[in-house]
C-alpha positions in Angstrom: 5.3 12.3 -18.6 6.5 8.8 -18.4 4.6 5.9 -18.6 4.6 3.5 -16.0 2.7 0.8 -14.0 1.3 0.9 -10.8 -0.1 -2.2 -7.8 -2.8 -0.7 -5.6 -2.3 -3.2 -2.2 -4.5 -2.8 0.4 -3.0 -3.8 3.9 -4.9 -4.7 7.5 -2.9 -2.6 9.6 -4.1 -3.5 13.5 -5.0 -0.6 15.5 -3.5 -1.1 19.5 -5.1 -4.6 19.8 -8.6 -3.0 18.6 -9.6 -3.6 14.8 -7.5 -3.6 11.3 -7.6 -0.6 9.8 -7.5 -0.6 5.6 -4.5 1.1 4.3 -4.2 1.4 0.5 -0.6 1.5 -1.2 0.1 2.1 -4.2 3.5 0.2 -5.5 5.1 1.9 -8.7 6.6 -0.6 -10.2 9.8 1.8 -11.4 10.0 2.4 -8.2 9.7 -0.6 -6.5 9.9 -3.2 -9.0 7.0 -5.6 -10.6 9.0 -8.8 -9.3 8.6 -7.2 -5.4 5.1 -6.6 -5.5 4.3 -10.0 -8.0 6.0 -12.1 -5.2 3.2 -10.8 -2.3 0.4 -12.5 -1.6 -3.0 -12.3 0.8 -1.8 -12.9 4.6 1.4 -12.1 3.8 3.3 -9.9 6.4 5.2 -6.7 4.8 7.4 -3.5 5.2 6.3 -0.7 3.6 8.6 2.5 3.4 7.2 5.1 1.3 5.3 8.4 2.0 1.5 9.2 3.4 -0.6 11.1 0.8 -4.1 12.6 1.0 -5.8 13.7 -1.7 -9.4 15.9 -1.9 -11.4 15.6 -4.6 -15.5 16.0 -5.3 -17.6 13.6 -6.8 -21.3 13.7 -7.1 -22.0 12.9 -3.4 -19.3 16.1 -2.6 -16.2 16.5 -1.3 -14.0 13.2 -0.2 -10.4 12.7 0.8 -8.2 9.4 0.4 -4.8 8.5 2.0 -2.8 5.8 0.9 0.9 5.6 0.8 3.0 5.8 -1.7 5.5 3.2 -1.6 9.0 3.7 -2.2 10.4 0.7 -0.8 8.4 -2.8 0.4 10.1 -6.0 1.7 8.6 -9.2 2.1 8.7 -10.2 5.9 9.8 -14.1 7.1 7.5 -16.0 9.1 9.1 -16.9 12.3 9.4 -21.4 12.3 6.7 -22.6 14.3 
């Protein structure tokens, strides 16, 4: 298997005006790239291409589930000028 390193991101996505909803990502960097994911920071606005995951597993308090996407693509978005 081969090694590599992965970012775990966790982005506010807003939900219709409502509340932000957490959605982790994880960034491989040899699929992405460590530069891409090094150069984001908090508040910053992204695009994320990539793939939506769920896994099960159990832990002492039972069964869980997480989704996250896994990213296979993310792009730093401009702020418009002010």
């Amino acid at each position: 298997m081969p090694i590599d390193e992965v970012t775990e991101l966790r982005l506010s996505v807003p939900e219709a005006g409502r509340r932000l909803l957490p959605l982790p990502v994880a960034a491989w960097h040899a699929t992405v790239g460590a530069r891409t994911v090094d150069g984001i920071v908090k508040g910053d606005t992204v695009l994320v291409h990539g793939h939506l995951v769920r896994r099960f597993y159990r832990s002492g308090a039972g069964a869980r589930s997480l989704t996250e996407v896994v990213a296979t693509g993310i792009k730093k978005l401009e702020q418009p000028a002010a």
